[in-house]
N, C-alpha and C positions, 0 to 999 in steps of 0.2 A: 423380235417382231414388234413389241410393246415400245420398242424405243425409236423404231421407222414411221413411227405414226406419232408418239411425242415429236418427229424434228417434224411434223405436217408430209411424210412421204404417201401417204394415202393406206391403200390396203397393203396383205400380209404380200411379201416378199411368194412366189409359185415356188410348189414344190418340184424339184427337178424332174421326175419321174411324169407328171404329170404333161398329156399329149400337147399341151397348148402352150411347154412352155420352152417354146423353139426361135430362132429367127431374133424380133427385136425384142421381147419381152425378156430376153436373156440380161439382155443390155441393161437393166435397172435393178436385177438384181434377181440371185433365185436361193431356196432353200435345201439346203442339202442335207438337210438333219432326219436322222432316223430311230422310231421308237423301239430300247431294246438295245442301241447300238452301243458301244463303246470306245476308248483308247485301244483297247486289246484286241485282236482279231476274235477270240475266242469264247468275248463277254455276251451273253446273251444268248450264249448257242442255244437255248433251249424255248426259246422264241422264232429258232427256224429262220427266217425271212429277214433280218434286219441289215441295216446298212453300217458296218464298222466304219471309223475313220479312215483309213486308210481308203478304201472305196468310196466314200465320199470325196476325200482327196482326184479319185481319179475321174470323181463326174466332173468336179471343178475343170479338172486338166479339158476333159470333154469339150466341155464350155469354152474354155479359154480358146481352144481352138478355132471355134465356132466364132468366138470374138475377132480373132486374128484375121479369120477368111474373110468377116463382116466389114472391116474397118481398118484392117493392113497393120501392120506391126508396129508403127510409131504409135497409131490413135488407141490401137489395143493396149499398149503398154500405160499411155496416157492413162485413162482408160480405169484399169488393172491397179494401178500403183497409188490411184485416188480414192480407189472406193474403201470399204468398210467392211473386215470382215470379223465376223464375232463367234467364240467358241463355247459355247455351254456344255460340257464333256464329263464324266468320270464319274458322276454316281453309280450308273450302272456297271463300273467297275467291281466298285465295293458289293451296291446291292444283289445284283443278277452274275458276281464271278466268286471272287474271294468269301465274301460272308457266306453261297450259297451251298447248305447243306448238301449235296447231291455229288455222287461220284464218279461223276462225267467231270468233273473239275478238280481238276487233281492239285491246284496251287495251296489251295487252304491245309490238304496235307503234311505238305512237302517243303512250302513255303514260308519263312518267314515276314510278319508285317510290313519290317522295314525293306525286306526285297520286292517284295512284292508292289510295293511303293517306287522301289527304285525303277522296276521293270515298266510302269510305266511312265515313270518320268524318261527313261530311255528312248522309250517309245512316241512318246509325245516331243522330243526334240527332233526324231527325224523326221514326223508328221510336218510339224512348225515351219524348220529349214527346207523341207521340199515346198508350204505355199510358198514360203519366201524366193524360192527358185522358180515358183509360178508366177511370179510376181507381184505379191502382194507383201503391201507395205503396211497397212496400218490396221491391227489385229488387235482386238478388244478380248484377252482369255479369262475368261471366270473361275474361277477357284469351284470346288464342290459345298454344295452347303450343309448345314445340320443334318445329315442323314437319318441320325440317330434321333430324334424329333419327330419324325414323319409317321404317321397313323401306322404305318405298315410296321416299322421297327417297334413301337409302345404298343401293335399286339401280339407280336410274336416275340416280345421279350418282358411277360406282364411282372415279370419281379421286379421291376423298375419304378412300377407302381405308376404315378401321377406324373414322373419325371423323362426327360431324355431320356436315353438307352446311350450309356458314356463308350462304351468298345466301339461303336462305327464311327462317333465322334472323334473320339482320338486319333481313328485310321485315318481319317479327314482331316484333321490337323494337322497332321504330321506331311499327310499330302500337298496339301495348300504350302506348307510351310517350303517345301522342295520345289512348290510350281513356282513362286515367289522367286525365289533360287533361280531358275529356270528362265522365268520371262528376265531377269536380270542380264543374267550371259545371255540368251540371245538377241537382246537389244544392243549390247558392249559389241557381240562377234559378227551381226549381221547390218553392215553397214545399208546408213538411210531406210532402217526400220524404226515402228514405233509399236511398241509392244506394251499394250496397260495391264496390269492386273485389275480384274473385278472382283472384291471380297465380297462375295455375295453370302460367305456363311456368317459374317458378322451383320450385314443387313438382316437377313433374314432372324439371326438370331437376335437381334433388335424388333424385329416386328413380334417374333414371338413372347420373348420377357413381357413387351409392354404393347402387348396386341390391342387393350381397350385404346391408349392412347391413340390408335392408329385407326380407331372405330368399328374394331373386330368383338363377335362374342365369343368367339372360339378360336385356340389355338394348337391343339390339340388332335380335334376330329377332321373327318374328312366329310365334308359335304353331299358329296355322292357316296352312298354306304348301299352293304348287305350285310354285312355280319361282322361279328369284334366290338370291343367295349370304345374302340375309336371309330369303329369303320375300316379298319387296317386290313383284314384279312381276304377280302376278294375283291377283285379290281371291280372298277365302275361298268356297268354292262345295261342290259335292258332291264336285267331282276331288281336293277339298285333303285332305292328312295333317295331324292334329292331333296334337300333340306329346304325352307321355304325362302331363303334371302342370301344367296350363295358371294353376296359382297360382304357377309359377315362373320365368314370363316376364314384362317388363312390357310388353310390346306382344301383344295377340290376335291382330292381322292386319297387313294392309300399311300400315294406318291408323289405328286405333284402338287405344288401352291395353285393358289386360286389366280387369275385373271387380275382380283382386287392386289394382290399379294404382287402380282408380278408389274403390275403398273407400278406401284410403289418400289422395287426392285428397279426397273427403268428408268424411272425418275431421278432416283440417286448415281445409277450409274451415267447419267446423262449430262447430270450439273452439282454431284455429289464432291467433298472437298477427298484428302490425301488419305484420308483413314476410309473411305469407301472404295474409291479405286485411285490407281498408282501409274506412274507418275503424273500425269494428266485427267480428266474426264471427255467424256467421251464427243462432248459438243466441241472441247478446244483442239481435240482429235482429227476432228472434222476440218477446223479451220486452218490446222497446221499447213 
């Protein structure tokens, strides 16, 4: 959303669900993202209500059709095969499936790191190949970021002391390292695709190392707190204290970077060189 308003697109993209966003407003662009959601059908179950990829997948399709009836097949496709579509995915894999202690999630049992790794890189190429089959051509996918970083993992992992929390890190690396993989062949097998990577866990873990350069006091805590030595352990709500200058932290909550964090995220992914994203950035993307 931060980087539709860096090209001067105005406000945030509508969220799909929302009554108002029917007819032409579809036409410019809508959001399909959901809190909670995942690659997995099965990430987040304990959040009840959320929207998996896959279901998203299918409001897209919704859409498309909607486009189709609006503007006929050729202009649709037109249309479809210019715009921009961008993937921010897979934390809540690790966070809210595999890492979570509860035994309604039987993968962390049963499953090995690297399978479990595998299962959704599986799962995220028939995700990819079916927009591709929706017609979408030019797909901006973000890698997962520092997980392990995040107020929420430094408090529910305090042996870590001052530092990251290296296990979810490394599920993350290992991850990124296969999505890499992944946007690779299906840029080679899905003809007149453009497929970037966004290494967002090397941004981000660039703001964090050297957050003062970046104009941060904190890199660490979360902004909106209630309890934990970071603020990590209860999400942001009505009970939370918000800190007094929320562009000087780079994490919002127990989970999320801040607004300041994400602009600067944006930024790089927009006009960033080869070691932020791959093969392109995101403005030559556009002009392709």
């Amino acid at each position: 959303m931060f980087t539709g308003q860096e090209l001067g697109l105005g406000g945030f993209s509508p969220p799909y669900l929302a009554p108002d966003t029917v007819g032409d407003a579809v036409l410019k662009g809508v959001n399909y993202a959901s809190g909670g959601g995942g690659i997995l059908n099965h990430t987040g179950k304990v959040f009840g209500g959320r929207i998996n990829l896959d279901a998203q997948i299918d409001n897209f399709a919704n859409n498309r059709q909607d486009i189709i009836s609006s503007l006929g097949m050729l202009n649709a496709m037109n249309l479809l095969r210019n715009a921009l579509y961008s993937f921010t995915i897979g934390s809540n894999d690790f966070i809210n499936n595999y890492l979570t202690p509860v035994l309604s999630v039987p993968e962390r049992a049963v499953v090995s790191p690297e399978a479990f790794v595998e299962s959704m890189i599986s799962k995220f190429r028939q995700q990819l190949t079916r927009l591709y089959l929706l017609d979408a051509r030019k797909i901006v996918v973000a890698n997962v970021g520092p997980i392990g970083c995040i107020p929420f993992m430094r408090d529910t992992n305090p042996s870590a002391g001052n530092n990251c929390v290296d296990l979810p890190n490394q599920l993350v690396q290992y991850f990124n390292k296969r999505l890499k993989d992944l946007i690779s062949e299906l840029s080679s097998n899905l003809e007149g695709s453009l497929f970037l990577y966004a290494d967002v866990y090397r941004i981000v873990t660039d703001i964090i190392e050297n957050y003062r350069d970046y104009g941060f006091d904190a890199a660490d805590s979360a902004c909106c707190f209630v309890g934990g030595r970071f603020g990590g352990l209860i999400p942001c709500g009505p009970p939370s204290k918000v800190c007094p200058d929320r562009s000087k932290y780079v994490f919002w909550d127990p989970y999320h970077p801040s607004d300041a964090t994400n602009i600067l995220i944006a930024r790089r992914l927009l006009d960033g060189d080869l070691a932020d994203i791959y093969p392109i950035n995101v403005r030559q993307l556009l002009n392709a």
